[in-house]
N, C-alpha and C positions, 0 to 999 in steps of 0.2 A: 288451488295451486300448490303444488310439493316445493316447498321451502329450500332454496340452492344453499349448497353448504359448503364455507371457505376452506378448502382441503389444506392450505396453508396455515397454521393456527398462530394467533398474535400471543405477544406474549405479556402484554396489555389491552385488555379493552372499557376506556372510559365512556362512562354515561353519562353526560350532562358538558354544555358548551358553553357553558357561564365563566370567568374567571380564574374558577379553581380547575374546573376541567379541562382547558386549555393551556394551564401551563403545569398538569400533569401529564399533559398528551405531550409537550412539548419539550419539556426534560426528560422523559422515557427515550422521544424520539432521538434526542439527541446525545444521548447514553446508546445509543445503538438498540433499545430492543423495536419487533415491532408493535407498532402500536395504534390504535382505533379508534378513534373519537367520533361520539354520536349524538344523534340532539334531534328530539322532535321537533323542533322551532326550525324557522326556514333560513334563520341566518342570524348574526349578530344583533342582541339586542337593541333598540333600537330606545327605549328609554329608562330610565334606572337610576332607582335611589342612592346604590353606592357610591361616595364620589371623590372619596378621599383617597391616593397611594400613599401610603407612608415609607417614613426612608427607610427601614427593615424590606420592603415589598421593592422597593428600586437600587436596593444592593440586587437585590435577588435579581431583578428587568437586567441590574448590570452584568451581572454571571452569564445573562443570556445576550448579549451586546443589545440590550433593547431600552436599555434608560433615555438614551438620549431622545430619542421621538417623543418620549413623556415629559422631558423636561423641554423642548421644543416646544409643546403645546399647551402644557397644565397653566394653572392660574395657583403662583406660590401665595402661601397664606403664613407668615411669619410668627402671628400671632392671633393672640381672642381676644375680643374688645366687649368686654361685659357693661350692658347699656345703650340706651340710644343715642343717636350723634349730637344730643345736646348735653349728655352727662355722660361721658362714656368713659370707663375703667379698662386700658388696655395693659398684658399682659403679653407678654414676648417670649414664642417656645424656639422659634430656630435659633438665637445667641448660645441659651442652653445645651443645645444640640451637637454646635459647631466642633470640630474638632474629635466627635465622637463617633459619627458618622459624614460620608462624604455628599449625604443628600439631607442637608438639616432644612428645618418648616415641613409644612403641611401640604402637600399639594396634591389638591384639586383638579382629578382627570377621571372623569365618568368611566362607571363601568362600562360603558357600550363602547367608548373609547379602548381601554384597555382588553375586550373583547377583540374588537378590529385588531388591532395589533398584534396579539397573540395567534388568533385566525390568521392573518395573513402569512406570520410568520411560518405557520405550518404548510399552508399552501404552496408558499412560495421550497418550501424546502423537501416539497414531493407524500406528503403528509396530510392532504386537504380535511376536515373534518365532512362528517357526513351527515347536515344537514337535513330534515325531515325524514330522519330515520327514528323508529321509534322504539325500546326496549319493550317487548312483549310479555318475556318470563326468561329466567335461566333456572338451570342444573347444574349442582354442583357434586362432582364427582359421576358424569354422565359416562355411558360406557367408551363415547368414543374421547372424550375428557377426562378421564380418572382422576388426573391429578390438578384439572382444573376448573374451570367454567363452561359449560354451554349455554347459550344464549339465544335465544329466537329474536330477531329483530324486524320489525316492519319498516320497509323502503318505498319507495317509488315504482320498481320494479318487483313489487312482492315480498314477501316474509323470505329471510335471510338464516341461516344456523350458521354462528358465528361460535367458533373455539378459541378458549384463550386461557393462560396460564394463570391472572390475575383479574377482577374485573374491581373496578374501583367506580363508584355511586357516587358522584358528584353532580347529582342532579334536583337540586334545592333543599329547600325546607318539605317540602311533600313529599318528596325519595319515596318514587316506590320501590325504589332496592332497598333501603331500608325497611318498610313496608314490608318486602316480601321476606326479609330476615325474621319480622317478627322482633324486632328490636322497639321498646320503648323509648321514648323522646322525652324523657321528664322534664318538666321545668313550669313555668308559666306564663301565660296572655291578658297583659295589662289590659283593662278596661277601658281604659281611654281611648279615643282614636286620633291617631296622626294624618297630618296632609301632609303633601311634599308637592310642590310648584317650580317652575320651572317660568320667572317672570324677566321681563327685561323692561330697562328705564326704571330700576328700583332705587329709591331717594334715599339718602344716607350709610350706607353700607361702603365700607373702608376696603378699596381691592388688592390691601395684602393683608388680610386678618377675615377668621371668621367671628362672627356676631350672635352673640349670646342673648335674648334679650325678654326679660320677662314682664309679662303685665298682670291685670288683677285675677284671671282667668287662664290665662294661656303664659306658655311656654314656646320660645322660638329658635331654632339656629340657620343664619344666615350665610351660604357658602358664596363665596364669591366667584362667579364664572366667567368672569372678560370686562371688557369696558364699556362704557354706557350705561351702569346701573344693570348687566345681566348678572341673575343671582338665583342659587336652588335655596327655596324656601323649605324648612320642616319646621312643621308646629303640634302644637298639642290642641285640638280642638275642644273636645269633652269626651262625652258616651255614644253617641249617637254619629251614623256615619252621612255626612252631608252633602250639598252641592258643592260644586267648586264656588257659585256665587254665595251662596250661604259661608263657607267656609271661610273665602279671603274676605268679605265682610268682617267678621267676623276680627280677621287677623289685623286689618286695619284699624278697627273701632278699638281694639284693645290693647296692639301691641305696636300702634302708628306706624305701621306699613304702608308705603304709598309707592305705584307702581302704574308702569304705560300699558302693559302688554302680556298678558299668560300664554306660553308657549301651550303648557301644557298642567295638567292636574291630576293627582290620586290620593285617596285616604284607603288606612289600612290601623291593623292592629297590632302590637308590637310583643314579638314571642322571646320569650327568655331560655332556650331548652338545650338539650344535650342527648343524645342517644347512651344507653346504658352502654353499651359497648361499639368500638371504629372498627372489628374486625369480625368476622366469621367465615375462617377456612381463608379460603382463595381471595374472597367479596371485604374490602374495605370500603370507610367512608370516608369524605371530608366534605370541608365546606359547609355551607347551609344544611345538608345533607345528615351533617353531623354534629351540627350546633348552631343555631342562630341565637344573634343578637340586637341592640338596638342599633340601629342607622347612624343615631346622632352623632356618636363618638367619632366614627369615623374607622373601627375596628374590626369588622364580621368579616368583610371581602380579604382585610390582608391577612384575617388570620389563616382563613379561607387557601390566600396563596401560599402561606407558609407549609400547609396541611397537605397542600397539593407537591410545591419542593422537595421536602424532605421525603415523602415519599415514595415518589420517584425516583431518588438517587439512591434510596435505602432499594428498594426492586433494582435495579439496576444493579447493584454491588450484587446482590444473591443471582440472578440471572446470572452474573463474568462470575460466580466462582467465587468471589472474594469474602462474603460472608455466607455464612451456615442458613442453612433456611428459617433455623428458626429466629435468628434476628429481627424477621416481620413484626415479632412481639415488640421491637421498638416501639413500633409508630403510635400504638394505641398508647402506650407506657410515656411518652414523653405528648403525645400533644394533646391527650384528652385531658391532664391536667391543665394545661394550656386555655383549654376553652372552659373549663367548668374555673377558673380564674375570674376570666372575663364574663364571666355568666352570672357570679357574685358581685362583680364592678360594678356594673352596669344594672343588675336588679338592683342593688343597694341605691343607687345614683336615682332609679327609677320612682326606688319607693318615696323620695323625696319631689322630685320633678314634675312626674309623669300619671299622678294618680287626683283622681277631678273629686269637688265637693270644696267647699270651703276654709275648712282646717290646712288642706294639701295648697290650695291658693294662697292663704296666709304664712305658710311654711315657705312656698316659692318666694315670697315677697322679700321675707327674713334671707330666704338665702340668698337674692339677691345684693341685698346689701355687704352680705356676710363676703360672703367671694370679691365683691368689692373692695372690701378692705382688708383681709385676711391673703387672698393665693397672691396677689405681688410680692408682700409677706414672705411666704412658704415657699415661692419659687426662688426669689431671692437666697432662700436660707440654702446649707446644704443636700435638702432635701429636691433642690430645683434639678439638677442634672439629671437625677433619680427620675421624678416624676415625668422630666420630657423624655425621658429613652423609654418609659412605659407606654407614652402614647406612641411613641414612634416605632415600638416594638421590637426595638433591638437589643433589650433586658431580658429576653424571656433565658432561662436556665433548666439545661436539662437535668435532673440530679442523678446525680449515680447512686446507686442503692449498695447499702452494704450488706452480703451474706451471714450474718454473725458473728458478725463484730465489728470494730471500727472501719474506716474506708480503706484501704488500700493508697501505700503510698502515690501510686498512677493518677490515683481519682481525688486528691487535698490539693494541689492548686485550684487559686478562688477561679483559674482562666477554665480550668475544664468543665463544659456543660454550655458556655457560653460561644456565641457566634466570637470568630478571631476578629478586632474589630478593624477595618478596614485602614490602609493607609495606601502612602502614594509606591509605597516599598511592597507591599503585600500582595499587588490589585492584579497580577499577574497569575498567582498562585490561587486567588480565592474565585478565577475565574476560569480555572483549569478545570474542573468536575472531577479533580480525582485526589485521591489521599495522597497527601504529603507530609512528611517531616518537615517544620522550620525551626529556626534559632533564632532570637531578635539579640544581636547585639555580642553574640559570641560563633564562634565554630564548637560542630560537633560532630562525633565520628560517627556512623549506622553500624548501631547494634545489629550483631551477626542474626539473630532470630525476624529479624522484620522481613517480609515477605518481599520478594523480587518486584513486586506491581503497586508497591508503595514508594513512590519517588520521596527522593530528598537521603539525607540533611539540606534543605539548602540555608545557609546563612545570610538575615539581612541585617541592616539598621537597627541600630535599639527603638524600640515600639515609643512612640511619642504620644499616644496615650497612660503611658504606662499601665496597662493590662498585662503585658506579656513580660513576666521576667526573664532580664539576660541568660539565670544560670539554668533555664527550662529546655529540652528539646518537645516540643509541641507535636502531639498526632495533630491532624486537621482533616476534618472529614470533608467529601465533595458538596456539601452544603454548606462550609464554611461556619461549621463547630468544631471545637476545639475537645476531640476524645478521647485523650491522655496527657498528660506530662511527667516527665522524668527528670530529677534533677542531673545537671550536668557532671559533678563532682562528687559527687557519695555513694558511688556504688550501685546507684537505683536502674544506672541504662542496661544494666545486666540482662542476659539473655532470659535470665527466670522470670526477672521484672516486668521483663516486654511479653515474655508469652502468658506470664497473670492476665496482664491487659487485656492480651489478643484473646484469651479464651473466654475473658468476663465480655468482650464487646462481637464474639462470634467471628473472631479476622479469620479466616480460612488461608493457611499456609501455603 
């Protein structure tokens, strides 16, 4: 059968219907370009170890009017409670949070959940993804492509040739687009093997806190997923990959787990890796696709959706003209730090936790206690604010890089590089998708050099985080970072000052 070919060509086409590639298909779409989403799978996951949103990932739901369904359904987790329910050490991350972000705690909303959500949302907005379509191979820089991607895709209806300006691989840990880059995934796969359970009527687990809890053998985290004792189990079992009945044996006899009912059971091995490089030509990656991590944390999926955000908006801005093409160097430039971060956290974390034989059992036990008496400690201390906006991922900092020599006065406030942090004054702007000038707390005039399609000055409120200084006029990008400031009173808003900026950050005039 000769392969139909979309004579209209997108100017996104994502592979993979997981999480990240659905709210890349989603902000593309809704940035106006068009856009493809595909997926061998027949439809929304249907079970899944992801299970945690973090408040960074539900600013972002809010950019898209999509927080509120998640906080409608999730099961908030406030805190970790290190221990069993007869000696148990709780430790409280949303207080921490408060004030810093508008969605503080932990919550608990499966990936198949946030799948739906995303899926529907495309649907419903003329968008459907393309379910049981399968990436076959593409070409990059084909003839009737030059400047982009072609793609063979298998349907239902036949093998497809699909054209498209950009193709983005967000389709797991196995990526065959990465695969077919020929890109390496360095990193490593821990020996031990995990289960993840899905039980209900489980006996002592706290349902607004997750549960940390170690025995002589095994390692455990208990998420909380509704009332009646329903809870997603993950453990560390040993080497060897078991039965479900071997396994939660197992988790009972040693880490006094008692439970009515298993929905559901899988053991798997836990990869620590990174793709040597997220771009090639036209073809980017994210996601699993381009990092995976441990489950436990609660980290992979949202950084996953950060991976997919920003680079969307980043395509988007070069598609309307506004940034230089070669901007695309952004994305690999700020988020691959990002994951090889968290790729460090988490093997470090691991090498402690997650590694079986006796020495690593007796070291879990220590650090049982340790964490016990030490992170109320450390959260308490200064270091507390810090640590909960880590897990919640709204610390992450893009750095601006200096050319030879010091930063440029645009790129020295400590706000640029950092998401603008959200307030009740702001929530209007950071959910517009598009570049703005703001001022917190003073008026300011627009320098004559900033581009017609950059809205603002607008003036609000002085920022009650204090992040944002009064005497600053703030760029703010449609991702809601912050990539410039100019002082207000020294000369800096000058036309030279502003067109430094714009030529170091690729503004197209």
């Amino acid at each position: 059968m000769s392969p139909q070919t979309h004579t209209s060509p997108y100017d996104v086409l994502v592979v993979g219907a997981g999480p990240t590639g659905l709210m890349a298909g989603l902000v593309a779409h809704r940035r106006g370009l068009r856009t493809l989403v595909v997926d061998a799978k027949d439809g929304p996951t249907r079970e899944s170890r992801a299970l945690v949103v973090q408040a960074r990932s539900l600013e972002i739901l809010d950019q898209l009017g999509l927080s509120e369904p998640v906080l409608a359904a999730d099961t908030l987790a406030t805190g970790i409670q290190i221990g069993d329910a007869a000696s148990p050490v709780r430790i409280d991350i949303a207080p921490l949070q408060e004030g810093r972000t508008p969605f503080p705690g932990v919550h608990v909303f499966e990936q198949s959940r946030t799948e739906q959500l995303l899926s529907a949302a495309l649907e419903e907005e003329g968008c459907p993804v393309r379910y049981g379509h399968e990436l076959r191979s593409f070409l990059v820089g084909a003839p009737d492509a030059p400047d982009g991607v072609e793609a063979m895709v298998d349907g239902p209806t036949g093998p497809q040739r699909i054209h498209a300006r950009w193709l983005i691989g967000a389709d797991g840990a196995s990526s065959p687009v990465r695969h077919r880059l020929g890109l390496a995934f360095e990193g490593v796969t821990d020996d031990a093997t995990f289960c993840v359970a899905d039980l209900r009527g489980v006996e002592g687990v706290p349902e607004s806190a997750l549960s940390a809890r170690f025995g002589e053998r095994r390692f455990a985290v208990v998420f909380p997923m509704g009332p009646d004792g329903h809870a997603r189990l993950i453990w560390l079992h040993g080497a060897a990959h078991p039965s479900a009945q071997e396994a939660l044996a197992g988790a009972q006899e040693d880490l006094g787990i008692t439970f009515a009912h298993l929905d559901w059971f899988s053991s798997y091995r836990v990869h620590h890796r990174v793709a040597d490089r997220f771009r090639v030509g036209p073809v980017l990656l994210a996601g699993d696709a381009a990092h995976v991590h441990s489950p436990v944390g609660g980290q992979g999926m949202n950084t996953g959706l950060q991976d997919a955000h920003g680079l969307a908006h980043l395509l988007a801005d070069i598609a309307a003209g506004h940034l230089a093409s070669d901007a695309i160097d952004r994305y690999e430039a700020e988020r691959r730090p990002v994951a090889l971060t968290l790729i460090r956290a988490t093997d470090s974390a691991f090498g402690l936790i997650a590694r079986t034989g006796p020495v690593h059992a007796f070291a879990r036990r220590r650090l049982r206690d340790l964490a016990g008496a030490v992170a109320p400690r450390l959260l308490a201390s200064s270091q507390g604010p810090r640590i909960a906006g880590w897990l919640g991922q709204y610390r992450i900092r893009y750095h601006a890089v200096a050319k030879g020599g010091p930063l440029p006065r645009w790129a020295r406030d400590r706000i640029v590089g950092v998401r603008l942090p959200p307030t009740p004054h702001n929530a209007e702007h950071l959910r517009a998708m598009s570049w703005r000038l703001l001022v917190h707390g003073a008026r300011a005039e627009r320098p004559a050099a900033v581009p017609d399609w950059i809205e603002g000055p607008f003036s609000l409120p002085a920022d009650p985080t204090g992040s944002a200084r009064p005497d600053r006029l703030l760029l703010v990008r449609p991702d809601g970072f912050v990539a410039a400031a100019w002082p207000l009173h020294a000369g800096a808003s000058a036309d030279a000052d502003v067109r430094e900026a714009f030529a170091a950050l690729c503004v197209v005039d």
